[in-house]
DRENTI-533359 format. One record per residue (C-alpha): x, y, z; residue in three letters. Coordinates in steps of 0.25 Angstrom, whole numbers, plus 5000, padded with zeros to 4 digits. Example, Ala and Ser with C-alpha at 12.3 -4.5 7.8 and 13.67 -1.06 7.14 Angstrom:
BEGIN
504949825031Ala/505549965029Ser/
This chain:
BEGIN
491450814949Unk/492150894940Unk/491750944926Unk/492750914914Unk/492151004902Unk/493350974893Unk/493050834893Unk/491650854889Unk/491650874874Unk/490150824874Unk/489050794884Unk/488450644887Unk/487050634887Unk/486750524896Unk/485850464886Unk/486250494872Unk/487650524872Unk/488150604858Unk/488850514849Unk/490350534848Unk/491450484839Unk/492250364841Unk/493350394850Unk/494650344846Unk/495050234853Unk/495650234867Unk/496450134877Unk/494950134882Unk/494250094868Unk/495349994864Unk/494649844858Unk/495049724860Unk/496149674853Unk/495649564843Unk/497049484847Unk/496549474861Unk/495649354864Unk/494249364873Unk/494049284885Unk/492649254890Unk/492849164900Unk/493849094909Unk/493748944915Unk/494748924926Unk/495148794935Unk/496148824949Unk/496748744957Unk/497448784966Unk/498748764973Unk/498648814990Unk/499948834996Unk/500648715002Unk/499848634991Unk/500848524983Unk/500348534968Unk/500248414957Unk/501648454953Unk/502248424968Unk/502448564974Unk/502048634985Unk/501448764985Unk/502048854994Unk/501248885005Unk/501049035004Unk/500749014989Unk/499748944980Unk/499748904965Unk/498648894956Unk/498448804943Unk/497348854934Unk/496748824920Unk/495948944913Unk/495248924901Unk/494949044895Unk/493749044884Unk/493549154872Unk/492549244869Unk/492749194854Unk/493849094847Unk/495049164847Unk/495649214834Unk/497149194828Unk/498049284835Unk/497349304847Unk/497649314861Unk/497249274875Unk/497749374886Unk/497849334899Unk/498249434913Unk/499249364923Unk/498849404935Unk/499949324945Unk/500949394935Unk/500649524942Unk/501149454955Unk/502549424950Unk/503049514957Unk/503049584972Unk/502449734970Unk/503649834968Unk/503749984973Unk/502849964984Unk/503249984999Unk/503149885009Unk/501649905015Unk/501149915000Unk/502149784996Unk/501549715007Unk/500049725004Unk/500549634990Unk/501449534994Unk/501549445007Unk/502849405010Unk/504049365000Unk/503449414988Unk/502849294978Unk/502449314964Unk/501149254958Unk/501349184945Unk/500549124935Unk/500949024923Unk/500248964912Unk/500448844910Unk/499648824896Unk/498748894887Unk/497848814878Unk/496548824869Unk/495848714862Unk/496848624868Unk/497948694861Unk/499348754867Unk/499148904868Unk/500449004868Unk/500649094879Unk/501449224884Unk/501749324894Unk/501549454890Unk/501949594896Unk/502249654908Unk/501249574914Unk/501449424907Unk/499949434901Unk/499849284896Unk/499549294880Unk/498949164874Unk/499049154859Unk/497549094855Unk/497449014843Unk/496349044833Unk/494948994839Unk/495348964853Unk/494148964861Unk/494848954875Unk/496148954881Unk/496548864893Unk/497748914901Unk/498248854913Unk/499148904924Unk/499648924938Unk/499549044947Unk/500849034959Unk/499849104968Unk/501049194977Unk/501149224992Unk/500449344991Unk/499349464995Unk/498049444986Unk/497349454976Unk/498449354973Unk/499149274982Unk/499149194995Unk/499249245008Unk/499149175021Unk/498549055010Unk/497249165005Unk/497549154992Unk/496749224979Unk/497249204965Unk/496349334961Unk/496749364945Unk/497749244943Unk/496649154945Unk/496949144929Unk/497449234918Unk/496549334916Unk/495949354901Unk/496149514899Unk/496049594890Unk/496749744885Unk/496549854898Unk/495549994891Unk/495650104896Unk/496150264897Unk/497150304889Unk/498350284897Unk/498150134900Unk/499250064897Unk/498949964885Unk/499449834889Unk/498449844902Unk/497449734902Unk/496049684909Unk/495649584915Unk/494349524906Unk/493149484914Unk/492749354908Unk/491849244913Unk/492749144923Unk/492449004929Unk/493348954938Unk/492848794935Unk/493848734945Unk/494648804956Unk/495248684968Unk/496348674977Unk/497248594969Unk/497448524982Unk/496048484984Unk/495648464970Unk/494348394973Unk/493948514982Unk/492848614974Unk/493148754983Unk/491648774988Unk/491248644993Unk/491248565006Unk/492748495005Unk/492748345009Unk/493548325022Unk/494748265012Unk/494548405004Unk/494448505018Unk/495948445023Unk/496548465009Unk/496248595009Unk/496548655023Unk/495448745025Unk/495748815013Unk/494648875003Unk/494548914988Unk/493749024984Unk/493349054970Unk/492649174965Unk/492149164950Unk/491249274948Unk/490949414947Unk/489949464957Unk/489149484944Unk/489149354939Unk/488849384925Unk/490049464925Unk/491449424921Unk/492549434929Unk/493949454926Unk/494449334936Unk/493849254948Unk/494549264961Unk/495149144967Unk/495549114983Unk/495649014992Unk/496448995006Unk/496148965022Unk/494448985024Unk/494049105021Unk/492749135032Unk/491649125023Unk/490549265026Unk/489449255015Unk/488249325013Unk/487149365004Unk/486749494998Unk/485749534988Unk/485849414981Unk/487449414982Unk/488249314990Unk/489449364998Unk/490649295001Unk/491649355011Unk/492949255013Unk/493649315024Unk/494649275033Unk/494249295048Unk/493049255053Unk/492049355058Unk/492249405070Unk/491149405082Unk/490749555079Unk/490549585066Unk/490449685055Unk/489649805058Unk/489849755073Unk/491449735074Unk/492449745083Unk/493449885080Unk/494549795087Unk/494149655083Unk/495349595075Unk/494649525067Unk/493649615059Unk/492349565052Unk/492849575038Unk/491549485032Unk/490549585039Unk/491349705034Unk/491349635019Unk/489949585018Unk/489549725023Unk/490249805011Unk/489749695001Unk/488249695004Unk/488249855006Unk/489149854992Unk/488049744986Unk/486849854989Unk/487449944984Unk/487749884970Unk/486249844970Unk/485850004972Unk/486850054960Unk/486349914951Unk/487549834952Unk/487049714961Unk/487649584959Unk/486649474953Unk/486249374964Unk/487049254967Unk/488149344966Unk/489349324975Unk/490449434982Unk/491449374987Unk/492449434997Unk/493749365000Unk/494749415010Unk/496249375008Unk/497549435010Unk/497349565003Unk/498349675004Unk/498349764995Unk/496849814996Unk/495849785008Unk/495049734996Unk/495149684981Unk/493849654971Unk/494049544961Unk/493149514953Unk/492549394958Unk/492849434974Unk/493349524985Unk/494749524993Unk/494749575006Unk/496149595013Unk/496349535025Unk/496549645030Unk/495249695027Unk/494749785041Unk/496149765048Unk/496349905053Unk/495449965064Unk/494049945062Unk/493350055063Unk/492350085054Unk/493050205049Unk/494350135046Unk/494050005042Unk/492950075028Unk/494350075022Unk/494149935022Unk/492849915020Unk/492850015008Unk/493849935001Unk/493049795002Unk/491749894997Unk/492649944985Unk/493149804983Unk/491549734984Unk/491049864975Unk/492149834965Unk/491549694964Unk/490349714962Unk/490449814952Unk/491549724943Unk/490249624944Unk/489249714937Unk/490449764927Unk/491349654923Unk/491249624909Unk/490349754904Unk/491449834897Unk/492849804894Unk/493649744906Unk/494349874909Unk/493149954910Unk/492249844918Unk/493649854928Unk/493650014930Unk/492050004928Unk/491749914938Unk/492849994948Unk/492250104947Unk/490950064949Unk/491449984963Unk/491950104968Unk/490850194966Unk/489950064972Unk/490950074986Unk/490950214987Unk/489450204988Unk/489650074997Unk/490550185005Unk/489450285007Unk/488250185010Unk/489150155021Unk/489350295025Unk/490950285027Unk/491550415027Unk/492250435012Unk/493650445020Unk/495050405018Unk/496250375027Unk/496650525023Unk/495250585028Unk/495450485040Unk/496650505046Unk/497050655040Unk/496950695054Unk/497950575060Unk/499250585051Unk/500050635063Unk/500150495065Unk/501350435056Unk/500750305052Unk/499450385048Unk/500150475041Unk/501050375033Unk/499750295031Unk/499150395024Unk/500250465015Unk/501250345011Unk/500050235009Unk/500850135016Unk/499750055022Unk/498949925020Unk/497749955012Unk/498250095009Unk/497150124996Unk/496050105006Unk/496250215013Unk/496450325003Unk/495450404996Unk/495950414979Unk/495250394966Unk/496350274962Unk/496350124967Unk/497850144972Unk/498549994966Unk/500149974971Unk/500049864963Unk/498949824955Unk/498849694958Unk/497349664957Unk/497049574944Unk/495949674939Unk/497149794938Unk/498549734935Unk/498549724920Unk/498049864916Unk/498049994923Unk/496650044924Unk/496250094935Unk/495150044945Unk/493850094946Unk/494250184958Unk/494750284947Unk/493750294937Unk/492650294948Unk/493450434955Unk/493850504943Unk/492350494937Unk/491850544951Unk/492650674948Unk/492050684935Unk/490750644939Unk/489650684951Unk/489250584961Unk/487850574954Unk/488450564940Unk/489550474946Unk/488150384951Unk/487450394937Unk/488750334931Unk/488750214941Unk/487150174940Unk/487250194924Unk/488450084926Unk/487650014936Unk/486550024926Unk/487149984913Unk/488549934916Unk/488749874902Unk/488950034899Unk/490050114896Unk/490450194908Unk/491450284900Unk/490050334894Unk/489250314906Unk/490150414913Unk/490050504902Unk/488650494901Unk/488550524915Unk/489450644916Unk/489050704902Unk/490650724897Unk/491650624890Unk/492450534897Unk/493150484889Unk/494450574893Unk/494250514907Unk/494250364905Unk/495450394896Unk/496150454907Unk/496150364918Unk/495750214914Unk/497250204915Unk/498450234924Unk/498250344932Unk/498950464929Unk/500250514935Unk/499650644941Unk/500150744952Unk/499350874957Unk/499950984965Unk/499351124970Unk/500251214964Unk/499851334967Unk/498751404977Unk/498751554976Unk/497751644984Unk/497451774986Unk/496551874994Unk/495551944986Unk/495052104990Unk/493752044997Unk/494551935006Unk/494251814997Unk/495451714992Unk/495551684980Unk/496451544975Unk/496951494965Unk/497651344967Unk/498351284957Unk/498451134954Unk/499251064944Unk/499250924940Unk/500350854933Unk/500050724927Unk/500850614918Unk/499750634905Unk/498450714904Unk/497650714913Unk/496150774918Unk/495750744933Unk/494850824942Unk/495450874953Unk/495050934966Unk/495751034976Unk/495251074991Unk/495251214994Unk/495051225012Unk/494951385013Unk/495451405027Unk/494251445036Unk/493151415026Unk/492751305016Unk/493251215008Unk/493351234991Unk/493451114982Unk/493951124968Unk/494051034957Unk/494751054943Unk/494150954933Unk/495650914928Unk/495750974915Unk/496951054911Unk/496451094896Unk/494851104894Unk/494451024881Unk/495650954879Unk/495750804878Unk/496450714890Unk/497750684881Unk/497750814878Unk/497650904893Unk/498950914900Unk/499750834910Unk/500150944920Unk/498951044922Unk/498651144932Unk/497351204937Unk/497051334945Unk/495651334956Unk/495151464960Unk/494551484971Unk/493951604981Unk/494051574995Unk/493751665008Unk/494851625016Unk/496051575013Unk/496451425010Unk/497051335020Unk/497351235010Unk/497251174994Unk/497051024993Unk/497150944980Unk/496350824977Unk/495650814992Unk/495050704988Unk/496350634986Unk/495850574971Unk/497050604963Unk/498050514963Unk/499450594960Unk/500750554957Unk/501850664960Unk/502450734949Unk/503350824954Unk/504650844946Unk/505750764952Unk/507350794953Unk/508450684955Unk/508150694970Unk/506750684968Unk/506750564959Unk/505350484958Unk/503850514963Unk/504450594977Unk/503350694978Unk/501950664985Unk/501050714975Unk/499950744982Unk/500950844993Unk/500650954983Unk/499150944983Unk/498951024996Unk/499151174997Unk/499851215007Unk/500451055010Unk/499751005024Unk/500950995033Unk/500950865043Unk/501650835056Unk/501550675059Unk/502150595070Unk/502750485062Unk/503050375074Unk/503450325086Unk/504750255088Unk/504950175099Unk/506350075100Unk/506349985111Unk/507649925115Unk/506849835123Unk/508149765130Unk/508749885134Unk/507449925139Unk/507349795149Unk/508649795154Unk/508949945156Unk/509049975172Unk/508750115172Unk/507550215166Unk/508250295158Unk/508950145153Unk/507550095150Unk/507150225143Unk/508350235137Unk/508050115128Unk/506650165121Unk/506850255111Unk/505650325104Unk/505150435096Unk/504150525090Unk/504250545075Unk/503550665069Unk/503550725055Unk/503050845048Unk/502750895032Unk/501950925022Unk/500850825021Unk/501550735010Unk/502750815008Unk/504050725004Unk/504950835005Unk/505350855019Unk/504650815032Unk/505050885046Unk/505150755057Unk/505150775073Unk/505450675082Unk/505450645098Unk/506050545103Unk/506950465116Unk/508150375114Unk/509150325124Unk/509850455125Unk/508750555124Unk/507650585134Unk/506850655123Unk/507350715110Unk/506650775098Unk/507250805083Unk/506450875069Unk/507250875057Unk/506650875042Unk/506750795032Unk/507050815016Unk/506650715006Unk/507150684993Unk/506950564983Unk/505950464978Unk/504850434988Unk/505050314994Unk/503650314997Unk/502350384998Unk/502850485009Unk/504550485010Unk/505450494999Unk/506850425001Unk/507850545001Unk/507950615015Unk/508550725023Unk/508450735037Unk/508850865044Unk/508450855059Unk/508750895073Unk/508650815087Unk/508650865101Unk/508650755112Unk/508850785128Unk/509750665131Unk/509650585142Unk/510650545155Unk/510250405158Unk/511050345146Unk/512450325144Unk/512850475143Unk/512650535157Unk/512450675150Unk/511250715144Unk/511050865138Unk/510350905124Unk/510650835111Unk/510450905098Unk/510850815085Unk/510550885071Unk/510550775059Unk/510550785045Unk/510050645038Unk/510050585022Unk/509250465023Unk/508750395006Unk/507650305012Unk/506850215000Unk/506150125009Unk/504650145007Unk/504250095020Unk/504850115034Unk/504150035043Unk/504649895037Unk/505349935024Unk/505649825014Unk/506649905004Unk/507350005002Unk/508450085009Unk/508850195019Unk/510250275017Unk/510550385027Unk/511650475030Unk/511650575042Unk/512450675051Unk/512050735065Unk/512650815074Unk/512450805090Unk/512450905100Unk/512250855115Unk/512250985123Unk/512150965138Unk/511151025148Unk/511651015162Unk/512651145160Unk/513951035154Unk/514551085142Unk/515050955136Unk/513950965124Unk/514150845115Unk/514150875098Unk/514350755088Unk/514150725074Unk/513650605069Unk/513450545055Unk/512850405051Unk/512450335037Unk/511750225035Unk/511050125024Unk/509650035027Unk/509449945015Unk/508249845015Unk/508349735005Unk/507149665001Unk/507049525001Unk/505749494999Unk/504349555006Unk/504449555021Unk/506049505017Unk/506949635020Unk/508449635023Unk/508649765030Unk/510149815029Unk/510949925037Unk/512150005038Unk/512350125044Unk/513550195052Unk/513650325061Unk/514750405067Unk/514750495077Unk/515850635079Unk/516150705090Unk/516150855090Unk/516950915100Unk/516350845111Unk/516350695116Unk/515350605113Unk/514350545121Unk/513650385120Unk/512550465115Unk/513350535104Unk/513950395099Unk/513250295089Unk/512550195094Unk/512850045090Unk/511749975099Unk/510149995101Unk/509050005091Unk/509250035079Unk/510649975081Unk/511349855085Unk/509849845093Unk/510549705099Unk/511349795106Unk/510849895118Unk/510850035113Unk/512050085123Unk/513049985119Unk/513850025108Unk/514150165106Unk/515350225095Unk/515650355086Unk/515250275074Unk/514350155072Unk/514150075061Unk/512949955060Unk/512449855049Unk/511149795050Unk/510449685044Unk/509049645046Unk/508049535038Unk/506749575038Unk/505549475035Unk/504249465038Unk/503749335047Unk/502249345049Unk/501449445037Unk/499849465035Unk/499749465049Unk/498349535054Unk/498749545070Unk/497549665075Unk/497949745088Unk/496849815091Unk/496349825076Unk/497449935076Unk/498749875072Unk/498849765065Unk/500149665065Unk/500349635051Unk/501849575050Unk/503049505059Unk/504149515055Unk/505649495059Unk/507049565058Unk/508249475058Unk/509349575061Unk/510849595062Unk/511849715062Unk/513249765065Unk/513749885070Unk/515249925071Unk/515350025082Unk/516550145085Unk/517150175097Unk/516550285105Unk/517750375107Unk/518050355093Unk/518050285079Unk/518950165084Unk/518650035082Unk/517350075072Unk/517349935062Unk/518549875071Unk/518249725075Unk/517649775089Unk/516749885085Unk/515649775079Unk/514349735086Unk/513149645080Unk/511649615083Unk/510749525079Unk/509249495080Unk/507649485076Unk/506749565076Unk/505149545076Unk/504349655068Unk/502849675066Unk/502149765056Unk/500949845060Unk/499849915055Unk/499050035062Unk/497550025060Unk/497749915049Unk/498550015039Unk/499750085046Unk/501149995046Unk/501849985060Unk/503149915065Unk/503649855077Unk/504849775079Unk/505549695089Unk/507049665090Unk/507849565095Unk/509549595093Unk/510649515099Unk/512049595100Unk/513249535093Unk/514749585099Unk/514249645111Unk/515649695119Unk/515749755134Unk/516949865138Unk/516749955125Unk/517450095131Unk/516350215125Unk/516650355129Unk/517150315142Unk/516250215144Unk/516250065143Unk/515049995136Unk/514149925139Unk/514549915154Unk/514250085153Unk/512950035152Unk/512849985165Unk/513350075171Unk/512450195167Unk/511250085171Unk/511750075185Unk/511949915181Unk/513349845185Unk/512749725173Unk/512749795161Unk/512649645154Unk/510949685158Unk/510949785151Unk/511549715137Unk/510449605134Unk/510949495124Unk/509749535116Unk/509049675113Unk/507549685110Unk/507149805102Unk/505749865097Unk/505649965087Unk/504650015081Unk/505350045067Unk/506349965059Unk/507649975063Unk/508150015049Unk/
C-alpha cells in the first residue's frame, strides 16, 4: 500500500461524501449517442451444418469444418427514430486471418493446421418486413443497419464458415464451438481512461433466447431428448449443447455459447442449490481426484473441475455473490490452446490439455488455478452483467473474479508461487532456462506472476473490439493503492450493492480521488521501461552504510505507478521500499512527466549484496533504450536493467547426440563404431537477460576426436528475434580436440582451430522453425601439432559461407532451402583427411557414409519439405514427456565435391553427388510445457563411384582397408539411417 497525497485534493467520508463540481466529461463519462439504436433482447434460431454434412444447396461440408445458418431478430428497447443505427460486432471477422508476428509455439496454440479463416455473411436485414440496408465499417467490418423510423425489430440472417481451427472458435478433431459468432453481437461505444482509443466497442449484455438450435441434418432432432433409433444413426454419436444463460439468471449476457461434437462424458452435480455440468472428454479414470495416480495418463479432469467449482460456489456465498437456485455452471472441455481455460458468459472451456504435465500437486495448481479464475470470472459476470454500462460490468466483474480465486487459492492453501519462484534454483537446465526467459511454451501466462492478463492475440469475443483491459489490472493496480482490509471493504460493499458505482466505492473506501487512476489505466497499457540507474553507498564514521539508489522510469505519456525495490543487505535483513509513482506532488495526471526519476535512501549495517526493482514482478515494461542503425527495434530486454549488480548465469544448454546409425551397425571395429556417434555438451554463460554477449563452452567427441572442448564469445546486434536472441552475431571462439588414431589418419596429435563467425539469424524458434533465414560467413584456422616427438605439425585455413532460407507455405507447411560452400588452404604443410571438407555424413549428403567424400572445397544444395502428419496428439510417457506432433521430411540435396590434392575438377561433370530421402520427426514437451525434437532419417546416395585417388589413397576401398575388411561394399549400405536430435538446418 502506498500513499498518493497529491492525488488527494479532498477526503471521502464513507457516508456523506462532500459535493464536488461536475467534472468535464471524459472517455469515461461519454453518453450514448442518440444515432445509435438500443437492443433489449435477441431471438436466434441455428442449424447447423457438421462436417461431411451435404446442405440443401448440394454441398458437402468439408470434414474438418462446419457452417452455420442463423436467423437473429433483434428487438429495441423503443421504436427506432429517423437516422438511427443498429451496430452490430462480427466476431468471425476477427478470424480472417492467421495471427502475425508470433513464433511457432505461440502460432501453434491459434491455428491447427493450414490456417482457415472464419467468415461470416449476412445474407438479409429486415424490419417490419421491409429491406434494410447494410455495410461493413472499419478496420473490423462492424455491420451498420440503417433503421427506418419506428422499427421495432430487426431480423438478420446469415451464415458462420465455422474454420479448422483452436476454440473459442473453430473445429478440431470435430469439437466444435461457435462462442461469439453465434450471431452479430448488439454493442455499443467502449468507456473508459483517457487514452482508450475511440472507435473501441462493447459488447451489450442483453436478454437472449435461442428458440431453435438443430443439426441441419437431423432437423426433427430437439438437442436434449432421447433421439429415436432413425434420429441416433443420423447423427453418429454426435451431441449439441446450448448454453443460454447467465449463471445469474436475471442477468443479461452478452452471448450464449454454442458446441456440439462426438459425446462429451456427462459428470453432474449438485451444489447449494447450483446444478454443475462438466462435459469432458475422457472418462474418469478408476482413481480419482484427490486419490489419483501421479503417472496415470489419463488424469481425472471432472474431479479436479467439480472440486474448484464447489469450493469457488462457497466461497461466492461467504462474500454475498451466491448464484440463485436452479442456477447452472457448465464447464466444457474442447481443443483449447491458447489458455488452460476461457470464461464466457454462459460456460467454461477447458483445454484438452488441462493437467497434461506431471501431476503433482505443486505443478498441476498452475492448472487448477486457471480453471478457479476462469469458474470465479463466471460467477462474478453473473452477479454484474447489466448493472452499469457494459465496459464497466466487463472490468467490474474481472476484477471482482480475481479477488474471488485469489481467496479460492488460499482456502486451499497453495503456496502464492510462480514458475520463477519454482524453478529459480533449476535454470542450469537449457530447457528451464529458455522456459522461463523467452515464454515459448504452451500455456506460458499460467505460469508467471504479473499484474496484466497477457493476450498475443485477443481473440476472446469479450476483448477484440476495444482495448480495455481485463479485470486482472484494475484488481493489482488498486491492491497497491489500497490495503488488504481496505481492498476487502471495497469487494463486500460491491458484493453488497453491486448496482453502485465502484469508481466511488473505491474512493469511498481509500478516502482520496480516483478519478486520476481510472483515467489512466481503463485503456491501453503504457509503454513503460524502468532501470536502476545509479546505486552509490558509502561508509559513515560509526560503521553504518548509507545508500542512495536511483531509479528512473521512462514512459510514452504521463504516468503514476507505485513501484517497489528489494534492498538484500549482505549478512543481515532484507529492506523493501516503495516510491508511490509521483514525479511532481499536486500536479494533475496530463500534467506529470513522462521520464521521471526517484532517489531511495537508506542506512544499512552492512553492505548490499544486491538491488532489485519490482520483485514482485508487477510492472510490465517495454524497453526504451535509445536505438542506433544497428540496434533498430525493441533489442533490449527491459527488465536486464532492473537488478544491481546484473546476476550472472552459467547454463548448460543441450545434449547433442547424431546417430549414424548405418555406420554404426556395419562398422567392424570399436573405434569404427564409436567413430560414428558424435555428441556434445553445450554450456553458456551471461548476465541474467543480457542480449549483448553471451560466453558458450562446449565438449564434445566426433569421428576424429577422442575428446575435445572450445569457449568463444558471442556479440549480438540487431532486432530481437525473440524474447532471448537478437538476429545479428559474432562469434569469436577457440577449440582444442585430442584426435584420434583409429580413423583414416593414422597420426593423431593436438588440434587447436581459432574461428571467427558472422551469422544474421531471424528465425524465432530453433527447434522446428517455420520462417525466416540464417546467413553465415566464417574463417578458421587449424593447427594439428603432433605429440609422439614428429614434427610434421599440420596448419590450414578454412573459410565457408552459407544461406538457410525457410519458406512458409502454410502452418506445419515449410520448404526449408540451403547453400552453402567451404574451402580449405593449406599453410606450408600437407593436408590430412581430417583437414579436408567433408561431403558425406550428417549434416551432409547423410545418404552417404561420413568417410567417402573428401575435397579442398565442397559445395551442397539442399532441399527439404516439411509438414506435419499427425497434430494434437496427447501420447503421455510417464506423464513427463508428451508426444504432441509426427511429422515428415522429404528431402534431397547435391553437392559438387574438389579434389583432394587440389581445386581440380570442382563443378566439373564428375565432381557431383545426390541424396534422397524421408525422415520421420516427432515434437516433445517436458513435463507438459518445454518443446523437444527427435528425428529419424532415411537417405539414399545418388552418383556413388569407387577408385577416387585422395591424398594417396583410394576411396571408398581405403575404407576397407583401415577396417581390416577385404569387402568394403559392407561397409557402404544402399541406405543410411540417421538420428539427430536437432534439425539439420
Amino acid at each position: 500500500m502506498v500513499s498518493l497525497g497529491a492525488f488527494a485534493p479532498r477526503t471521502v467520508a464513507a457516508a456523506e461524501p462532500e459535493p464536488e463540481p461536475e467534472p468535464e466529461p471524459v472517455a469515461s463519462a461519454r453518453p450514448k449517442p442518440a444515432s445509435e439504436a438500443e437492443v433489449a433482447r435477441v431471438r436466434v434460431e441455428l442449424s447447423v451444418w457438421r462436417g461431411g454434412d451435404r446442405t440443401d444447396e448440394g454441398e458437402r461440408i468439408p470434414r474438418r469444418r462446419a457452417q452455420v445458418d442463423g436467423r437473429a431478430t433483434y428487438e429495441l428497447v423503443r421504436p427506432a427514430v429517423a437516422g438511427q443505427r443498429l451496430i452490430l460486432l462480427d466476431y468471425a471477422e476477427l478470424l480472417r486471418d492467421e495471427p502475425h508476428e508470433l513464433d511457432e509455439i505461440a502460432l501453434s496454440t491459434y491455428v491447427a493446421g493450414v490456417s482457415e479463416r472464419a467468415r461470416m455473411t449476412v445474407e438479409a436485414a429486415q424490419a417490419d418486413g421491409r429491406a434494410l440496408a447494410s455495410t461493413r465499417a472499419g478496420g473490423r467490418r462492424d455491420i451498420v443497419i440503417e433503421l427506418p423510423a419506428g422499427a421495432t425489430e430487426v431480423q438478420v440472417d446469415y451464415r458462420v464458415e465455422v474454420p479448422h481451427r483452436y476454440w473459442p472458435l473453430g473445429c478440431v478433431w470435430r469439437r466444435c464451438s461457435l462462442s461469439g459468432a453465434v450471431a452479430p453481437l448488439p454493442s455499443e461505444r467502449a468507456r473508459g481512461g483517457i487514452w482508450l482509443p475511440a472507435d473501441g466497442r462493447v459488447v451489450t449484455p442483453v436478454e437472449w433466447v435461442v428458440e431453435r438450435a438443430r443439426f441441419a441434418a437431423v432437423p426433427d432432432w430437439t438437442p436434449g431428448t432421447a433421439p429415436t433409433p432413425e434420429q441416433d444413426r443420423a447423427l453418429a454419436g454426435q451431441e449439441l449443447v446450448v448454453t443460454r444463460e447467465s449463471i445469474n439468471t436475471r442477468a443479461p449476457i452478452a452471448y450464449p455459447s454454442v458446441f456440439w461434437g462426438p459425446r462429451w462424458q456427462h459428470s453432474e452435480r449438485w451444489h447449494r442449490g447450483v446444478h454443475l455440468r462438466i462435459l469432458h472428454i475422457n472418462r474418469r479414470p478408476g482413481a480419482q481426484y484427490p486419490n489419483e495416480n501421479i503417472l496415470n495418463p489419463i488424469r481425472d479432469v471432472a474431479g479436479h473441475v467439480t472440486s474448484i467449482a464447489t469450493d469457488a460456489i462457497d466461497l461466492a456465498g461467504v462474500i454475498g455473490i451466491e448464484p440463485p437456485p436452479d442456477a447452472e455452471l457448465t464447464v466444457v472441455q474442447g481443443p483449447l490452446r491458447s489458455d488452460v481455460s476461457m470464461f464466457h458468459p454462459s460456460a467454461v472451456m477447458v483445454s484438452d490439455q488441462y493437467l497434461e504435465l506431471l501431476g503433482t500437486k505443486r505443478l498441476a495448481k498452475f492448472h487448477d488455478i486457471q480453471v478457479a479464475r476462469s469458474i470465479c470470472d463466471l460467477l462474478s459476470y453473473g452477479q454484474f452483467a447489466g448493472r452499469h454500462d457494459p465496459s464497466t460490468d466487463l472490468w467490474l466483474s474481472g476484477s471482482f473474479g480475481v479477488a474471488l480465486a485469489t481467496l479460492w487459492q488460499r482456502a486451499r492453501e497453495l503456496r502464492d508461487e510462480y514458475a520463477v519462484d519454482l524453478l529459480a534454483s533449476l535454470t542450469f537446465i537449457p530447457s528451464i532456462d529458455s522456459f522461463l526467459y523467452t515464454g515459448q511454451a504452451a500455456f506460458s501466462s499460467a505460469y508467471f506472476r504479473g499484474s496484466e492478463d497477457q493476450w498475443p492475440v485477443r481473440n476472446h469475443p469479450l476483448f477484440f473490439a476495444h482495448e480495455l483491459p481485463s479485470g486482472r489490472r484494475i484488481h493489482e493496480k488498486l491492491s497497491d493503492l489500497l490495503t488488504e482490509r481496505e481492498m476487502a471493504e471495497f469487494y463486500a460493499t460491491m458484493a453488497d450493492s453491486p448496482d453502485s458505482d465502484p469508481q466511488i466505492v473505491a474512493e469511498q473506501v481509500w478516502g482520496r480521488e480516483l478519478g486520476w487512476f481510472f483515467d489512466q489505466w481503463l485503456g491501453p497499457y503504457p509503454k513503460v521501461d524502468y532501470a536502476i540507474t545509479d546505486l552509490r553507498s558509502t561508509r559513515r564514521e560509526d560503521g553504518r552504510w548509507h545508500h542512495e539508489i536511483t531509479v528512473t522510469r521512462d514512459s510514452d505519456r504521463p504516468l503514476v505507478e507505485p513501484i517497489q525495490i528489494y534492498v538484500d543487505e549482505r549478512g543481515g535483513q532484507d529492506h523493501y521500499l516503495v516510491w508511490n509513482g509521483e514525479a511532481e506532488p499536486g500536479a494533475a495526471l496530463l500534467d506529470q512527466p513522462s521520464k521521471a526519476q526517484h532517489v531511495f535512501v537508506l542506512d544499512t549495517e552492512r553492505k548490499l549484496r544486491a538491488v532489485r526493482l519490482d520483485p514482485r514482478s508487477r510492472l510490465v515494461e517495454t524497453s526504451r533504450i535509445p536505438v542506433d542503425r544497428l540496434n533498430r527495434g525493441d533489442n533490449n530486454d527491459p527488465l536486464f536493467n532492473n537488478r544491481k549488480p546484473a546476476k550472472a548465469r552459467f547454463i548448460y544448454t543441450g545434449i547433442g547426440l547424431n546417430v549414424a546409425a548405418s555406420e554404426l551397425a556395419t562398422a567392424k571395429t570399436a573405434q569404427a563404431r564409436i567413430n560414428a556417434i558424435t555428441a556434445f555438451f553445450a554450456f553458456e554463460s551471461s548476465l541474467r537477460r543480457d542480449l549483448r554477449r553471451t560466453g558458450s563452452f562446449l565438449v564434445f567427441t566426433d569421428p576424429e576426436t577422442n575428446v575435445g572442448g572450445s569457449a568463444g564469445i558471442n556479440f549480438y546486434f540487431g532486432e530481437k528475434r525473440n524474447r532471448q536472441r537478437r538476429r545479428l552475431r559474432l562469434r569469436m571462439s577457440t577449440s582444442v580436440a585430442w584426435l584420434n588414431t583409429g580413423g583414416l589418419d593414422a597420426a593423431g596429435g593436438l588440434r587447436i582451430i581459432q574461428s571467427t563467425r558472422l551469422s544474421h539469424d531471424t528465425r524465432k524458434f530453433g527447434l522446428w522453425p517455420e520462417r525466416g533465414h540464417l546467413i553465415s560467413a566464417g574463417i578458421s584456422s587449424a593447427q594439428t601439432l603432433r605429440l609422439d616427438g614428429e614434427t610434421d605439425h599440420r596448419y590450414a585455413l578454412d573459410l565457408d559461407l552459407g544461406w538457410a532460407q525457410l519458406w512458409r507455405v502454410a502452418h506445419h507447411h515449410v520448404i526449408a532451402s540451403l547453400i552453402e560452400a567451404s574451402v580449405v588452404v593449406p599453410l606450408a604443410s600437407e593436408l590430412e583427411f581430417r583437414s579436408l571438407n567433408r561431403g558425406g555424413g550428417i549434416g551432409r549428403l547423410s545418404g552417404f557414409t561420413s568417410n567417402e567424400l573428401f575435397g579442398r572445397g565442397v559445395a551442397r544444395a539442399a532441399l527439404e519439405y516439411r509438414h506435419v502428419i499427425l497434430d494434437d496428439l496427447r501420447l503421455p510417457l510417464f506423464n513427463l514427456i508428451f508426444v504432441r506432433t509426427l511429422s515428415g521430411a522429404l528431402f534431397g540435396g547435391v553437392a559438387s565435391v574438389s579434389g583432394c590434392d587440389s581445386y581440380a575438377g570442382w563443378f566439373g561433370a564428375q565432381s557431383w553427388y545426390g541424396q534422397v530421402g524421408y525422415g520421420l520427426a516427432a515434437r516433445l514437451q517436458w513435463f507438459g510445457v518445454v518443446p523437444q525434437f527427435i528425428r529419424v532419417d532415411a537417405a539414399v546416395p545418388l552418383g556413388r563411384r569407387r577408385g577416387v585417388a585422395c591424398l594417396g589413397e583410394t576411396l571408398p576401398e581405403y575404407l576397407g582397408e583401415v577396417q581390416g575388411i577385404e569387402d568394403v561394399g559392407r561397409l557402404l549400405p544402399p541406405f543410411n539411417i540417421n538420428v539427430t536430435f536437432n534439425q539439420p538446418f
